[in-house]
Each structure stands twice: as C-alpha cells, then as structure tokens.
N, C-alpha and C positions, 0 to 999 in steps of 0.2 A: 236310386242308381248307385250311390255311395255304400249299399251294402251288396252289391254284386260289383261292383271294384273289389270290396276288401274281401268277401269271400273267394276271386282269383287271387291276390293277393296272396293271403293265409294258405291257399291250395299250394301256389308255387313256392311257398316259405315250407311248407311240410315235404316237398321234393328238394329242396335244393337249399340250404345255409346258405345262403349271400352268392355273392362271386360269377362268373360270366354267363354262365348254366343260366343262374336266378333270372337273372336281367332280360337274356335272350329269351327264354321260356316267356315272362311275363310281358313283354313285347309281342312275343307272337298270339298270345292269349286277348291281348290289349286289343292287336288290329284287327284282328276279326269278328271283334265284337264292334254290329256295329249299332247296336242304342249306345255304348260306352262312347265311342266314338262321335256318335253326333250330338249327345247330351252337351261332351266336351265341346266339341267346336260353336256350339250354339250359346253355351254359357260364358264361353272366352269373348265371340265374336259381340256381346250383348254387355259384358261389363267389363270389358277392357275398352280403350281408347287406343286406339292406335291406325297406324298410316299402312304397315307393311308386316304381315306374316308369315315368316320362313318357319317351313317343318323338313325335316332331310331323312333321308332313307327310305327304309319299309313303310314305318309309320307314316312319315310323311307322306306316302304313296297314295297309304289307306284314308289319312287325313283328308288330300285331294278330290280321291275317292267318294269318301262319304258326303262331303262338301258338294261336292253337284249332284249328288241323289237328294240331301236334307234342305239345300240353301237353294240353287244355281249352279252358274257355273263358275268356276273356281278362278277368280279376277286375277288374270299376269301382272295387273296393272298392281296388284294388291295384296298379291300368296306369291314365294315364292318358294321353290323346292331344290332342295341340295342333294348331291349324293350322300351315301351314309358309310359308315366305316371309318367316321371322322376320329372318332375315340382310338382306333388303331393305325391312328398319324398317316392317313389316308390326302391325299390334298382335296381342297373344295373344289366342285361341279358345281356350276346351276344345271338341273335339268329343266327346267321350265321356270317360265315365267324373271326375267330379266328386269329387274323392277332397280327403275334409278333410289337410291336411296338415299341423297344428299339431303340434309334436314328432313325426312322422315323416320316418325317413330316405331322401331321396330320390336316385335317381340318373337322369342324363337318359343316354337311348341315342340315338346317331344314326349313319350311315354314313358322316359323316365329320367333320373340324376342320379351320379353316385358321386362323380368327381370333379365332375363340370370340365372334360376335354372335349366335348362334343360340343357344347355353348362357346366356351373358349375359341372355338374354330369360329365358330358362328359370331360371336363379337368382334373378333379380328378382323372379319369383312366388312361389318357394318362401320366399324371405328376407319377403314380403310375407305369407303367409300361417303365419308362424312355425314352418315347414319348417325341416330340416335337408338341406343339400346334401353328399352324398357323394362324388360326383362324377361322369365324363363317361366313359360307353363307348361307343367308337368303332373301325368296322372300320380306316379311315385314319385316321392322323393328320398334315397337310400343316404344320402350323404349326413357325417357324423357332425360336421357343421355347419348350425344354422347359416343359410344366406339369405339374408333380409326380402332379396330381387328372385327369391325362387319361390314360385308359386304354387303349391299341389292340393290333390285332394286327399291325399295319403304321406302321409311324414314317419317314414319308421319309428327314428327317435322321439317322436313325440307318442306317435299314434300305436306302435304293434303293444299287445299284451293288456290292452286297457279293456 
C-alpha cells in the first residue's frame, strides 16, 4: 500500500511543485481511493490508543465513508467530523457526531500537513473542551519542520528523492 501512496504522491509532485494546487490535487486523489483509505483507518484504529477521532472536511467525509463500508458504522460516541476550510481561517463546525471530549484522548486524521493550521483549529477545540490531544495522522506530511506529534506515511523532508 505505501507504494501506491508514494506513486500519487510523486504523480501529483510532477504536476504541481508544492503550494495549494499540490495539496488539493493530492487530497482529492487520497479520498477516492479507497484501499488507501481503509488501510489508513484500519492501521490507525488498530495501533493507536485513543478515546476520540476528529477528521474534517472532504476527507473526513470520505474517512466516514469508508469507515462504515471497512469497520461499521462510524461511532458519534467516538468519530467526530468537522467542517473543512479550516486552513483558510474558516470557523469550526461539528457536522456530525457531537462527542463530549473532557479527559478524552483525542487524535485528529487528515491527508495531509504543511503548516498545521488545520490541527491548530482542531487543538483549540480539544484544549477548549478539556480534551486531551494525542496527536496528528496523516497520509503526507509537507511541513519543513519536524513535529515530533505528527505522524505519516510519507514525510517529504525525509522521504521524496530516496
């Protein structure tokens, strides 16, 4: 599965050097695939530990999505879903699933990182609602500094050109 990540990957890196294009492209390439997609949720849901998972937007949608065709059905008690557009100072939504999140441990998924304003949104709620943030799983991650709580399968900096 991690060489059909990196082969979209390297396809959307030969359309597009970096920058909004790159991300959107690779996003909409991300959720429609869905072995990508439920590899992901299956491997997160299986060796992470955690009480409460927010995904937002598209993906999140498709995460949802795949989630009750691969798992079940997608626990409100346990998934929650945001709107998206957070990254362009958009305010948060819940759309679904309403999930108390005082002392629980939360982790946010998305399909990707650059800058971490879309987490930033998403930590501000949890920190807000006496949440515990666990941290950030992501198929990419574009950002030029390491963050220790960012978890991917793909790390530009590390990984493009090897």
């Amino acid at each position: 599965m991690l060489e059909k990540i990196e082969r979209i990957i390297d396809e959307c890196l030969n359309i597009y050097v970096g920058g909004e294009q790159f991300f959107d492209q690779l996003d909409y390439r991300l959720r429609l695939d869905s072995d990508i997609i439920t590899y992901f949720i299956k491997d997160i849901i299986t060796t992470v530990d955690f009480d409460v998972l927010i995904v937002s937007g598209n993906f999140g949608l498709a995460i949802k999505r795949y989630w009750d065709l691969a798992i079940g059905p997608f626990t409100a008690q346990r998934c929650m879903v945001t709107n998206g557009g957070l990254r362009h100072g958009r305010s948060l939504n819940i759309l679904d699933g309403k999930v108390d999140l005082e002392r629980k441990r939360a982790i946010f998924v998305d399909d990707s990182y650059y800058s971490g304003r879309t987490e930033n949104t998403i930590r501000e709620m949890i920190d807000k609602n006496k949440g515990i943030f666990l941290g950030t799983y992501v198929i990419y991650d574009g950002c030029v500094t390491y963050r220790p709580w960012v978890h991917s399968y793909y790390r530009y900096y590390s990984d493009h050109g090897k």
